[in-house]
C-alpha positions, 0 to 999 in steps of 0.5 A: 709800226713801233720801234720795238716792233722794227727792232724785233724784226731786226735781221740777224747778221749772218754767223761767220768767225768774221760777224763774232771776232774782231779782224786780225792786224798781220799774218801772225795774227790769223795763225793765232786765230786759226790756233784758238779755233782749232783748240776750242775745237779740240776741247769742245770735241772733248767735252762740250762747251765746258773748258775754260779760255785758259785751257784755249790759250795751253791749248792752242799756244796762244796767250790769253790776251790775244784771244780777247783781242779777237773774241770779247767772250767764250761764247764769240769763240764758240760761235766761231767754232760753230760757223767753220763747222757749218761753212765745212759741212756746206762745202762738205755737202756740195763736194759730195753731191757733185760726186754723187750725180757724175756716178749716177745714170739711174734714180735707182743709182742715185739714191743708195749712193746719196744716201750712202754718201750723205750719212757719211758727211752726217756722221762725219760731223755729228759731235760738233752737230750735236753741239751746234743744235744745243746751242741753237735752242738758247742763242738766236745767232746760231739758231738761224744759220742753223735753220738756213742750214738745213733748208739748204741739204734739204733743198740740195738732197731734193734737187739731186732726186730731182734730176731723174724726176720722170722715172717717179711716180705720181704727179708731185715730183717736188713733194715727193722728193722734198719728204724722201729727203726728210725721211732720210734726214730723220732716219739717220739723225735719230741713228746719230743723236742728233735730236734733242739730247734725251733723245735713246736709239737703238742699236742698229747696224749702220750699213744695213740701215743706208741700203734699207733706207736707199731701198725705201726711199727709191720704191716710194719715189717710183710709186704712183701714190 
């Protein structure tokens, strides 16, 4: 095998604030980082990726120079911005589905309350989501934590509908719950623009799409086709 083609191969360090930065000397050090996050954060919330290091540094109360000790481009600092994001919607997402199964005594039970509850922590996080996916499609490093992301809340959503997997119908328990999930992911990320940006939706109101889409989602789980 050729050198290039290792290389290609080559796998890519996992996206955390620690794989894009450099590690902070004292304790003065980290409040400065956690400083630069929280307003790159802010900008970024504002106006996308648009603002400046400097605009950071007024921002966040930081010098200049310390936020290039810690990031040797704005693209680090991004990176970074969108590591916490995916680390928080992970924890976000566990937090919620704990929640979600302790309540549950029933698939009918279970799915509006999942629904419900994981539109939320969707919704809840959708502007820096929006970000994270424009971003994915041109930088590699946030692409594939992005993908590992996602197998995970669809792997996750799965194996909580799994759980009452002998009140479904038919023979595929796994297949069927792996496709309720995706529907619902769909659903409610068209709802949120969180596709691709020239992406239109519809006004629709948001309580009344999470019951529907509890309702549809349980009487196709409990189908036998």
């Amino acid at each position: 095998m050729s050198t290039a083609v290792k290389k290609k191969r080559k796998k890519q360090p996992q996206l955390s604030v620690e794989t894009v930065s450099r590690r902070p000397q004292q304790n003065r050090s980290q409040a400065s980082l956690e400083r630069m996050l929280a307003a790159a954060r802010e900008l970024m919330l504002e106006r996308g990726e648009d603002f400046t290091l400097q605009e950071v540094s007024r921002t966040g109360d930081v010098s200049i120079g310390s936020i290039y000790l810690r990031f040797e481009s704005k693209d680090n600092l991004v990176r970074a911005v969108i590591a916490n994001t995916l680390e928080e919607i992970a924890r976000d997402e566990e937090a919620m589905l704990d929640a979600v199964r302790a309540g549950a005594t029933s698939l009918a039970t279970l799915m509006p309350a999942y629904v419900d509850a994981y539109a939320e922590v969707l919704r809840g996080n959708a502007p820096l989501l929006r970000l994270a996916r424009e971003r994915a499609a041109t930088d590699s490093l946030v692409a594939e934590p992005g993908k590992r992301s996602a197998m995970r809340s669809a792997a996750a959503g799965a194996a909580a509908m799994l759980d009452y997997r002998g009140e479904f119908g038919g023979d595929d328990h796994e297949t069927k719950a792996t496709s309720a999930y995706h529907v619902i992911f769909a659903t409610l990320a068209r709802q949120l623009s969180l596709g691709s940006p020239s992406e239109s939706t519809q006004s629709y109101d948001w309580e009344l799409l999470k019951r529907e889409l509890g309702r549809m989602c349980l009487a196709y789980l409990k189908s036998d086709n």
